[in-house]
C-alpha positions in Angstrom: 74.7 100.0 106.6 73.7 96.2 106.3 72.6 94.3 108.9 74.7 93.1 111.5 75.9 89.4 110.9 77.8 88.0 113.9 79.3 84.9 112.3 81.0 86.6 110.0 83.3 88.9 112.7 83.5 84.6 113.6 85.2 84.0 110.0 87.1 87.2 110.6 88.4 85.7 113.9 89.2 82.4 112.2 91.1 84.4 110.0 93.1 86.5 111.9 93.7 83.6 114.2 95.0 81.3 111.5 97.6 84.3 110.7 98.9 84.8 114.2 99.6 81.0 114.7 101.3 81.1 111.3 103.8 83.5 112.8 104.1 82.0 115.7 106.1 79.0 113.9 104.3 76.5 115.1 104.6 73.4 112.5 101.0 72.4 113.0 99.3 75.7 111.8 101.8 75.7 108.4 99.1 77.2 106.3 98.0 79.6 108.5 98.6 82.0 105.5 95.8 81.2 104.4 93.8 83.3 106.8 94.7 86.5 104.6 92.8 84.6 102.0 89.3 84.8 103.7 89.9 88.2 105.1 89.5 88.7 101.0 86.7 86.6 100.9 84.6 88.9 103.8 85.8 92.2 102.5 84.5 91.5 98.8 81.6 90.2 100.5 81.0 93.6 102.7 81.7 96.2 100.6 79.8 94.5 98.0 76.7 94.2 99.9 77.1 97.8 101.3 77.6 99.6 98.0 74.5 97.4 96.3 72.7 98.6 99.8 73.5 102.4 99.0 72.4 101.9 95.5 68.8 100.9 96.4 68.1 103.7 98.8 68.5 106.3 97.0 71.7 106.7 95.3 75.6 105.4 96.1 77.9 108.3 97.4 81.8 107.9 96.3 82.5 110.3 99.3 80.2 108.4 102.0 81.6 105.3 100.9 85.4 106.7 100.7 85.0 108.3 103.9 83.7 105.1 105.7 86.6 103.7 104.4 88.8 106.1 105.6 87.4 106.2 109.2 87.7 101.9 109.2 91.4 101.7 107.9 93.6 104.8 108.5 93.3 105.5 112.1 94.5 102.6 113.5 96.8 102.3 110.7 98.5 105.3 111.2 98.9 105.3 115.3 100.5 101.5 114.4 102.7 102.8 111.8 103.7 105.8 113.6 104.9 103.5 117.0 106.4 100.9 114.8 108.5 103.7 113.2 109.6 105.3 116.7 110.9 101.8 117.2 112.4 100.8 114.0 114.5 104.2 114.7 115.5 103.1 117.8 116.6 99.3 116.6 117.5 99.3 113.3 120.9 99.2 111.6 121.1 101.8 109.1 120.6 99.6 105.8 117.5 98.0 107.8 116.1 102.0 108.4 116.6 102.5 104.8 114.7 99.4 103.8 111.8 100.1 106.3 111.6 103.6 105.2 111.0 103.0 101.6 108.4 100.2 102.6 106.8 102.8 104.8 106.1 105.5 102.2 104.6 102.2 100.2 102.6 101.4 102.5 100.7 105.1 103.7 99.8 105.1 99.8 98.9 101.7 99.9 101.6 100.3 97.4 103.4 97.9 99.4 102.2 94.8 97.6 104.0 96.2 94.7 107.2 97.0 96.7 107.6 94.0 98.3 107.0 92.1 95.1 110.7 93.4 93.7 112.3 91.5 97.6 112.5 88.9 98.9 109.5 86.5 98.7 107.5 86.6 101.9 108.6 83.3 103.3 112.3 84.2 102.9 113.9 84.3 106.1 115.5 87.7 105.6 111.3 88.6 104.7 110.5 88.1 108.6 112.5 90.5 110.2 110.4 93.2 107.9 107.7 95.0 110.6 105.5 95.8 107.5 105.6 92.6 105.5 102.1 92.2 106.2 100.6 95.6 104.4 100.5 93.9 101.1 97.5 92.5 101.7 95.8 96.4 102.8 97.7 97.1 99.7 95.5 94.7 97.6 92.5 95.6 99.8 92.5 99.2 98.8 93.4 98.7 95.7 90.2 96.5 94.9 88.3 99.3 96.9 89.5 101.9 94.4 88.3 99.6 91.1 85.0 97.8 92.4 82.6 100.8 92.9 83.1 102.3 89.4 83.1 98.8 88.3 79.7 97.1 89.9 77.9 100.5 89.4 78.6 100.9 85.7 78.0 97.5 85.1 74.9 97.4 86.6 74.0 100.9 84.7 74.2 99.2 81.4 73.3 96.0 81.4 71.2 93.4 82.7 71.7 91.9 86.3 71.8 88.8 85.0 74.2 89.8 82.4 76.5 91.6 85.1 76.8 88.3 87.2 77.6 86.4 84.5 80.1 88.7 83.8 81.8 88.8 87.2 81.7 85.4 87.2 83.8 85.5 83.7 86.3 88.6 85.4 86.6 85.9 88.2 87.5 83.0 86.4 90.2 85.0 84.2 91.6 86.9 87.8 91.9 82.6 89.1 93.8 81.5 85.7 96.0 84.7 85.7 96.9 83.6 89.4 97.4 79.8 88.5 99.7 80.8 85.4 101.7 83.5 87.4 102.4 80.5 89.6 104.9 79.4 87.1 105.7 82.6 85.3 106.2 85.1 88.3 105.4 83.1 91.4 105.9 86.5 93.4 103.1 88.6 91.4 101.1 85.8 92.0 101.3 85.9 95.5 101.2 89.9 96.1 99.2 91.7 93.0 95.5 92.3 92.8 94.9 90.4 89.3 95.8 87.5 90.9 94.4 87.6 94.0 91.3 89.9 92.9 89.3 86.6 92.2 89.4 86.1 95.8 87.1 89.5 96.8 84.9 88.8 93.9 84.3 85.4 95.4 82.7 87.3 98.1 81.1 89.9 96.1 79.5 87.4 93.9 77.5 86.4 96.9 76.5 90.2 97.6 75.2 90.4 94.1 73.1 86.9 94.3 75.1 84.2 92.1 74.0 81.7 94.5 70.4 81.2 95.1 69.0 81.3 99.6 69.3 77.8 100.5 66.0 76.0 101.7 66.9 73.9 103.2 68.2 73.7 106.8 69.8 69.9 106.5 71.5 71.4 103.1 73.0 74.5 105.0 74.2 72.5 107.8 76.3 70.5 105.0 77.2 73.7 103.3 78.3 75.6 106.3 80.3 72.6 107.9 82.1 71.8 104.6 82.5 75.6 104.5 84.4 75.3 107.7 86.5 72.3 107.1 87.6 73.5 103.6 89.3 76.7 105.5 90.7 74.9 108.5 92.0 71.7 106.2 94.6 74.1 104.4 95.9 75.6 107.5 96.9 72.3 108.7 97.7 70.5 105.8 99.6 73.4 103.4 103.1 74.9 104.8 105.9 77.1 102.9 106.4 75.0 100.2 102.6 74.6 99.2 102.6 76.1 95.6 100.4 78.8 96.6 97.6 80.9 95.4 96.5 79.4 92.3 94.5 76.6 92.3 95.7 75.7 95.6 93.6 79.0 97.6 90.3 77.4 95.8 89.8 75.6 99.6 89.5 78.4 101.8 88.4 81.0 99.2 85.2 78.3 98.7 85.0 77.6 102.0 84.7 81.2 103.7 81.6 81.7 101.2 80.1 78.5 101.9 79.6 79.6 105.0 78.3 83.1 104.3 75.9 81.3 101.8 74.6 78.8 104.6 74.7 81.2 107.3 72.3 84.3 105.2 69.1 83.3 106.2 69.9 80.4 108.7 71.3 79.5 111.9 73.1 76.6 111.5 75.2 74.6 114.5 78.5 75.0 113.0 77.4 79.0 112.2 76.4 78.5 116.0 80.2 78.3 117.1 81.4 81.5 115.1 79.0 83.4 117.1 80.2 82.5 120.2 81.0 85.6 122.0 84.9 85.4 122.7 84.9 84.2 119.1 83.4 87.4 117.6 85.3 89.9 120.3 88.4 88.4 118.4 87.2 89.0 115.4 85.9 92.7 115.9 89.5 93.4 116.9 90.7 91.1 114.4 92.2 94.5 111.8 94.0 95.8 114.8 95.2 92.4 115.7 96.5 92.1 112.1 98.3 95.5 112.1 99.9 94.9 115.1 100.6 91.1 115.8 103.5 91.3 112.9 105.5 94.2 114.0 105.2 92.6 117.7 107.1 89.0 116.2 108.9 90.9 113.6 111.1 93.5 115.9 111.2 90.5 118.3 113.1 88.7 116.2 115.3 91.3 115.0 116.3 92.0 118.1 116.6 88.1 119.6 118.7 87.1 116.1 116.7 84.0 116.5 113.1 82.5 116.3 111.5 82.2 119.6 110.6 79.3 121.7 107.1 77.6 122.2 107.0 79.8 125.6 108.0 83.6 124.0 105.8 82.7 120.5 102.7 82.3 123.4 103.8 85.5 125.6 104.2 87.1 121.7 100.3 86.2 120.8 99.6 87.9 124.2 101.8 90.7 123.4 100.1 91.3 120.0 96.1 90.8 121.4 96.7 93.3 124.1 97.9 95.6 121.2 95.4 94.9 119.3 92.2 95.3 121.6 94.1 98.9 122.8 93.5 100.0 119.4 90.5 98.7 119.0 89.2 100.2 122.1 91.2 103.6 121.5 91.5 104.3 117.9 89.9 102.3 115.9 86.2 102.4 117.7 86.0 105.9 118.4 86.8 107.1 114.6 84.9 104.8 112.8 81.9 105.7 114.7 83.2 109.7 113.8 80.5 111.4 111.4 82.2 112.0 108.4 80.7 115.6 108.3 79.7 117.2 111.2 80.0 120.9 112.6 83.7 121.0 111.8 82.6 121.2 107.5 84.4 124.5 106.6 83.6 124.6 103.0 79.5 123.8 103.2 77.2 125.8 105.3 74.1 124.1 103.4 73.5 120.4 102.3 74.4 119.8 98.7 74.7 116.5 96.6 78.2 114.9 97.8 78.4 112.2 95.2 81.8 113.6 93.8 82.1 116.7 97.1 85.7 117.0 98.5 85.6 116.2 102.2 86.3 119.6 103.2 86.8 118.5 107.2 89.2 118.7 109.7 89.6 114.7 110.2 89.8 114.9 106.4 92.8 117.7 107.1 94.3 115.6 109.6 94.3 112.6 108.1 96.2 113.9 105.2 98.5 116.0 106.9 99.4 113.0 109.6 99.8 110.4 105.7 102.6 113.6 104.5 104.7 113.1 107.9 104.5 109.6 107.5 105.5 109.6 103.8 108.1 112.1 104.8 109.6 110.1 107.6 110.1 107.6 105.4 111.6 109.4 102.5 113.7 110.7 105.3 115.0 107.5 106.9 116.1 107.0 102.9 117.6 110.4 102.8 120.0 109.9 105.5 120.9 106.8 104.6 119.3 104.9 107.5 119.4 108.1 110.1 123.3 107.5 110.4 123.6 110.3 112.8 122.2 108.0 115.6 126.0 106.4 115.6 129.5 107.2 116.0 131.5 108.2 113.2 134.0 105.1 113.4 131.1 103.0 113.4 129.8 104.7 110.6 132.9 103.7 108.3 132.0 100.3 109.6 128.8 100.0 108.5 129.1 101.7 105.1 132.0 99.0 104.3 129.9 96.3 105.5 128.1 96.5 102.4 130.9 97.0 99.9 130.9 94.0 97.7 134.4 92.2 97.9 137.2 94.3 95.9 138.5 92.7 92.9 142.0 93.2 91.7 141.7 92.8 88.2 144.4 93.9 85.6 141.3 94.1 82.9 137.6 93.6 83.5 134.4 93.9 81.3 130.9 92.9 81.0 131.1 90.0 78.7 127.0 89.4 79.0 124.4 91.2 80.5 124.9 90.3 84.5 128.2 88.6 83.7 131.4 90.2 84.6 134.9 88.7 84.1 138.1 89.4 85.3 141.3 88.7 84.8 144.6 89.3 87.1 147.6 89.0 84.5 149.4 91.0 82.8 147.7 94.3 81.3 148.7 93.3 78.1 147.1 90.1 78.0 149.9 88.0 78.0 149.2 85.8 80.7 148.4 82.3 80.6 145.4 82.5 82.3 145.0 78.3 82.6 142.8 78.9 85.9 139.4 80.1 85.6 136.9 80.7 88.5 133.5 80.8 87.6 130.3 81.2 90.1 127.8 83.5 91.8 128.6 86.5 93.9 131.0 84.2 96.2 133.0 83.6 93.3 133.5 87.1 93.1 134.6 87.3 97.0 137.5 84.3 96.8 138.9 86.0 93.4 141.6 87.8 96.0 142.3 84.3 97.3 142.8 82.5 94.0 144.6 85.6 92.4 147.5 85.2 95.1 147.4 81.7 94.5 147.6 81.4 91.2 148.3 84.9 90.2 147.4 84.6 86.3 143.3 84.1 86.5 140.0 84.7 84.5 137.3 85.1 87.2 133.3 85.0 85.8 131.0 85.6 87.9 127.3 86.7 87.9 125.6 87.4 91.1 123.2 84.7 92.3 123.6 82.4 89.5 125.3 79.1 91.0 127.5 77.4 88.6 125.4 74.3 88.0 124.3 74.1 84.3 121.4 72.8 82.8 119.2 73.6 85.5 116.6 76.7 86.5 117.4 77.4 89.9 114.6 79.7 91.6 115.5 81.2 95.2 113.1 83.7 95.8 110.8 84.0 92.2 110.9 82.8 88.8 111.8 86.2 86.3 113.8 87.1 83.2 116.9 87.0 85.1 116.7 83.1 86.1 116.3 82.7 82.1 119.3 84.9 81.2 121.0 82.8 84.2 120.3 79.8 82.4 121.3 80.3 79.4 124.6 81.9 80.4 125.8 79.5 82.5 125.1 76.8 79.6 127.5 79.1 77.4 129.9 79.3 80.0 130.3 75.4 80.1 130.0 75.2 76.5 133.2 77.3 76.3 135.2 75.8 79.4 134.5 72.6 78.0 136.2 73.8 74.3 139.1 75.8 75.6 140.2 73.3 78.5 141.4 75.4 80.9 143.8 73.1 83.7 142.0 74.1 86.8 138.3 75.6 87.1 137.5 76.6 90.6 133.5 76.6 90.9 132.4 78.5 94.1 128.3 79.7 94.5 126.4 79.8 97.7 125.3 76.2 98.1 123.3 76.6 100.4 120.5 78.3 98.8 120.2 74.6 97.0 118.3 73.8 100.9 115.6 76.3 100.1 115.6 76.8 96.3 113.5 75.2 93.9 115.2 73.5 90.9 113.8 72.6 87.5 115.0 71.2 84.2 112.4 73.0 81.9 111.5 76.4 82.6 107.6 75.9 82.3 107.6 72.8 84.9 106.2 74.2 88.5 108.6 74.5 91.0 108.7 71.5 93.6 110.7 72.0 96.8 110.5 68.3 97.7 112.5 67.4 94.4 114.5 70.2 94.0 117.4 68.6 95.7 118.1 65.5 93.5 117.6 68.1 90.5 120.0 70.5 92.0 122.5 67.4 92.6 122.4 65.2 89.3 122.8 69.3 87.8 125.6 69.6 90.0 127.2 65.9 89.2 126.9 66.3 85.1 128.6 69.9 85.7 131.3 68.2 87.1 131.6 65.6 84.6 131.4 67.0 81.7 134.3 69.4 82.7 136.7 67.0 84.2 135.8 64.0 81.5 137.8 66.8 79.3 140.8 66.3 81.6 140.1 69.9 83.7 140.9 69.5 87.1 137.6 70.8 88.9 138.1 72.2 92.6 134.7 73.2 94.5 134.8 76.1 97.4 132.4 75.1 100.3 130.8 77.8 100.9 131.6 79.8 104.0 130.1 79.5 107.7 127.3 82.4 107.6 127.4 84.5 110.6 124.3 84.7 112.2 122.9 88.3 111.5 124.7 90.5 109.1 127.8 92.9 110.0 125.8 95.8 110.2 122.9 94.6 112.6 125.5 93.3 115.2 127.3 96.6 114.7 124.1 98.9 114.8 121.8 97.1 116.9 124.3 95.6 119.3 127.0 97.1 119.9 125.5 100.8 119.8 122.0 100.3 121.7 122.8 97.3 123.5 126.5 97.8 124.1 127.3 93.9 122.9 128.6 91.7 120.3 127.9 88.3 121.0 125.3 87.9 118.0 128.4 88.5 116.1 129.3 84.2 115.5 128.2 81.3 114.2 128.6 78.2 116.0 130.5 75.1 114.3 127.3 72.9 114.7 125.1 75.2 113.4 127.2 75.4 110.7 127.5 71.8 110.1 123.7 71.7 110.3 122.9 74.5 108.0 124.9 73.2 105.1 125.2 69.3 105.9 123.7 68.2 102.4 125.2 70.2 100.2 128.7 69.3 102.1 127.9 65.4 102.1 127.1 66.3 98.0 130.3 68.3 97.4 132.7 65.8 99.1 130.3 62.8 97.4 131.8 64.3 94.1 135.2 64.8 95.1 135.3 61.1 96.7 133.6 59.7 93.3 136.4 61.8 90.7 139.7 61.5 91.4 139.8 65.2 89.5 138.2 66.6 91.5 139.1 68.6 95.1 136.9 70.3 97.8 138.9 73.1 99.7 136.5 73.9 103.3 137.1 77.5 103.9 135.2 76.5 107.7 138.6 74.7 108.5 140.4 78.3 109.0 137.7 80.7 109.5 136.2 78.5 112.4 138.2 78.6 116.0 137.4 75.5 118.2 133.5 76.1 118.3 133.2 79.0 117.2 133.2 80.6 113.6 133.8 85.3 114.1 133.7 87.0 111.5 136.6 89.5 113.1 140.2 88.3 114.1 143.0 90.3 115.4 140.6 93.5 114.6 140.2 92.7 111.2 136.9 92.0 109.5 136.9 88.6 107.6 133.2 89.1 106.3 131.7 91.9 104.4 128.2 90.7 104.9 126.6 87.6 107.0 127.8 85.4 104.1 130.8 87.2 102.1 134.6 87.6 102.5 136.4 91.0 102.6 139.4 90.9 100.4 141.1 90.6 103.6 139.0 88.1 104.8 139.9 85.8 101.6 143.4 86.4 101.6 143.8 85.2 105.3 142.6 81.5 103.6 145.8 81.2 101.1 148.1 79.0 103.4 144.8 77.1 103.7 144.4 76.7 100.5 147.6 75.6 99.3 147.7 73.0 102.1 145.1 71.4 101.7 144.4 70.7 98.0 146.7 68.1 96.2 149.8 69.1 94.4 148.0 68.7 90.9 145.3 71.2 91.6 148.2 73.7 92.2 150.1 76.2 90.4 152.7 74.3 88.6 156.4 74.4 89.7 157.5 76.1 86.3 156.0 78.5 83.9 154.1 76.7 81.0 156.0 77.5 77.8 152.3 77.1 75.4 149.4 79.4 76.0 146.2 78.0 76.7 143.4 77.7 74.6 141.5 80.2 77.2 144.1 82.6 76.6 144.5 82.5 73.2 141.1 82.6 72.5 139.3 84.3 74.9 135.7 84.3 75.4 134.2 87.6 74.4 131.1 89.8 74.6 130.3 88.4 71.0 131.1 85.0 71.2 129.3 84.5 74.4 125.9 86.5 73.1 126.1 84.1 70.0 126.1 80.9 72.4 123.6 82.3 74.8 120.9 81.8 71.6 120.8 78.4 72.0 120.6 77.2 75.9 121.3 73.4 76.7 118.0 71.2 75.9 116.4 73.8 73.4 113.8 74.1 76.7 112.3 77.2 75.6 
């Protein structure tokens, strides 16, 4: 082992303390994320220095080394994961089990980063209520642990050290670029995969190998370790959610958590002086429990409040979590990772032998497996049974399983024109309808196809799930991948062809309110910006407009729906089954108004601006003095927290028809001359041919 160095448990208690206040909310630690950052820094750092130790006295052991691991992470990793489970069994709605489930067996074979990577991005909201969101960064840990040895060791074996460093430094600087050009690419592999973050452990471990020479001097080490200290505190103050983040942009606390290792080997300097403090280092010696515990603590809070918690809870919450987190220090954690690895429980050795490549062949070894298979089995289980589904009544059951059928669709014929894009159209089987009314949009396009169908009747709905109708513009909600290209380009064939055929009335509908949190761009290699996404996403929005009703279309545009406050199946699971309640199941008109007031104040702008164009507010009906349910009379209006049922959008017709002007209505008598649409409708072929050439030839 190397020697003891209290001020780094002190950067380990920075660390972990910049996380918790992260979670708590609080605006003024934003970039508390960044804590996870030098949690990379020490562990490179450590496992670096104890491998090199190893090496020089006498020879490096995979199974010592593996087995030190072992006794460090797994215990207290397994008694959290097997509590959290117990819980998440007792809480969660069935689809939220299933979910949990799959990112539990991730997680035991320390995966999760790469699980997580195809959901939600971690800030999403719908990211927070996940208890294991956090074990992507073990994930990358262990992953790096699984590389490094063979790695450093060979290297060394075969060339120079001087050679080797300079190398690392090269495998560093590549790991920083691949990170900085994910940011644009794939921001989400960025953020969660070891080649992008691995440049942030071999920061670390370049110190444990000697890139940077002892400092001297004590006046240059009090500079070094104070900078050190400002350059991780500054980001967690000064980034938030919308920081364009890791890249370039982890450089500050990467650098500054091995400035201050660098000043602090050898010297004792007065701002190394405050990480030693003692209540300082006890936080950071139960800083890994802390971790594993002090998300599942907020996490399941929120799940079960529906609601982030005041200034007073987040405080009682931190409590919460460092009383967890020093029991399993105290109870788990200490007492196995003092363990001998070997001891008199060996069953396969009765005399020492060479254990370089030796199979621990020990009861803990035993355990610890067989306790990972019941833990990889519960979760494959929870999947199984679709969420453990026999923990609620049959009738609630059929409840929850139709809570997330997507909307039916009554469509006389129906095909996949584009990959992603479906259309469908409600006249006549034989294709003799007019079909002069197209409704084109995202997934909520899909879900007011019943409504406009017994408006209209003859319609041509195209929809492609969450790709808003706004042309011209890459619209990023949780990552940038292949299918915000496709979406792109699609949606500028789409137009292309409205625009031609000239259609009487094109109905756009998309869920508008992702334009709050999305990031919009006009070429796809610019870097997302949140602070300018919404004039992008509106002048989009505005030429969309145009350029269909400056053909004489009459444009109407569906405000999006109020969005019930958890989705059907929590209230139904959660609430009404454990709790025996329903009053999570509402929105209230001012939260409503709030949630979606710009991209209201930009839908009427348009309509008040073009006299062709109408707004219909589906709020007006769905909403009942203050209140907006999702049930009426029995009947379920909403599939989800933010679709209709069929039944749902069919209770809006009288609505509809009153409120939008006579010339956005069916006409009074059948048309006598097809439409262009009809006569020449868009096809798989024609659409593939347009989708080669997307508006503003930006790639």
């Amino acid at each position: 082992m190397i020697n003891y160095r209290p001020e780094v448990d002190g950067l380990r208690a920075v660390a972990i303390a910049s996380v918790v206040l992260f979670h708590t909310g609080s605006p003024i630690f934003a970039g508390g994320y960044v804590g996870v950052d030098i949690f990379f820094v020490i562990s490179g750092y450590l496992i670096t220095s104890i491998m090199l130790k190893a090496r020089n006295e006498g020879g490096f052991s995979y199974l010592d080394f593996y087995a030190r691991r072992a006794r460090r992470i797994l215990p207290a990793l397994f008694a959290m994961l097997a509590l959290v489970s117990a819980a998440c069994l007792l809480l969660l709605a069935t689809n939220d089990l299933l979910s949990y489930g799959n990112v539990l067996a991730h997680t035991v074979v320390f995966t999760a980063n790469i699980r997580l990577m195809g959901s939600m991005s971690y800030f999403h909201p719908d990211s927070q209520q996940n208890p294991l969101l956090h074990m992507w960064s073990l994930a990358v840990e262990e992953q790096f642990y699984i590389l490094w040895p063979t790695l450093l060791l060979g290297v060394l074996a075969l060339i120079s050290a001087r050679r080797a460093k300079a190398l690392f430094v090269a495998l560093a600087v590549c790991s920083l670029i691949v990170s900085e050009i994910y940011m644009v690419l794939r921001p989400e592999f960025a953020f969660y995969q070891l080649p992008s973050r691995g440049w942030e452990l071999l920061a670390g471990a370049l110190l444990a190998v000697g890139i940077a020479p002892p400092i001297r001097s004590n006046r240059i080490a009090e500079a070094v370790s104070f900078t050190g200290l400002a350059l991780m505190i500054a980001p967690v103050i000064f980034y938030d959610k919308t920081t364009s983040f890791p890249g370039f942009a982890a450089l500050p606390p990467v650098l500054g958590c091995a400035f201050v290792i660098w000043a602090e080997t050898g010297r004792r300097t007065r701002s190394g002086s405050l990480l030693r403090l003692k209540p300082v280092v006890f936080l950071g010696l139960i800083s890994y429990s802390l971790y594993l515990w002090h998300w599942p603590v907020f996490a399941l809070t929120k799940y079960v409040m529906i609601r982030e918690p005041t200034h007073a809870e987040s405080a009682l919450l931190v409590a919460l979590a460092v009383l967890a987190g020093w029991a399993s220090w105290r109870f788990v954690e200490r007492p196995f990772r003092h363990r001998s690895a070997y001891g008199a429980t060996s069953v396969a050795r009765e005399q020492p032998q060479p254990r370089v490549f030796a199979l621990p062949f020990t009861l803990p070894a035993y355990g610890a497996g067989a306790f990972a298979a019941v833990l990889v089995a519960t979760g494959a289980y929870f999947q199984l049974s679709g969420g453990a589904k026999w923990r609620f009544p049959p009738d609630m059951i059929e409840k929850l399983d139709a809570a997330f059928l997507a909307p039916a669709m009554s469509c006389a014929k129906s095909s996949e024109i584009a990959p992603g894009l479906e259309k469908c159209e409600t006249g006549r089987p034989d294709g003799s309808a007019t079909n002069d009314v197209v409704l084109w949009g995202d997934s909520h396009a899909r879900h007011y196809q019943a409504l406009i169908a017994a408006v209209y009747g003859d319609t041509t709905t195209l929809h492609r799930p969450s790709c808003t109708p706004v042309g011209g513009v890459y619209l990023t909600f949780e990552r940038r991948n292949a299918d915000v290209v496709q979406c792109f380009e699609q949606k500028a064939a789409v137009l292309a062809d409205l625009v031609l055929k000239r259609p009487r009335v094109v109905i756009l509908a998309g869920r508008w309110g992702f334009a709050e949190t999305a990031t919009a761009t006009r070429t796809l290699f610019e870097r997302p910006d949140t602070r300018r996404s919404r004039d992008v996403f509106a002048e989009a929005l505005r030429e969309t407009v145009s350029k269909l009703t400056d053909t004489g279309i009459k444009v109407v545009l569906m405000a999006q729906v109020p969005e019930i406050r958890v989705p059907t199946s929590h209230c139904l699971g959660v609430y009404k089954h454990v709790f025996g309640w329903t009053d999570c199941y509402f929105v209230a008109r001012d939260d409503y108004v709030a949630q979606f007031g710009w991209t209201n104040d930009l839908l009427r702008s348009i309509a008040d601006n073009n006299p062709n164009v109408a707004v219909f507010w589906p709020a007006e009906s769905l909403c009942e003095g203050d209140v907006c349910r999702p049930v009426r009379d029995g009947k379920h209006l909403y599939s989800d927290n933010n679709h209709l049922t069929a039944e749902g959008a069919l209770s809006l017709v009288s609505a509809y028809r009153a409120a939008l002007p006579a010339a956005f209505l069916p006409s009074p008598e059948p048309q006598p001359v097809e439409s262009a649409w009809s006569a020449s409708p868009m096809d798989a072929g024609s659409l593939a041919a347009s989708t080669f050439q997307p508006e503003g030839g930006s790639r």
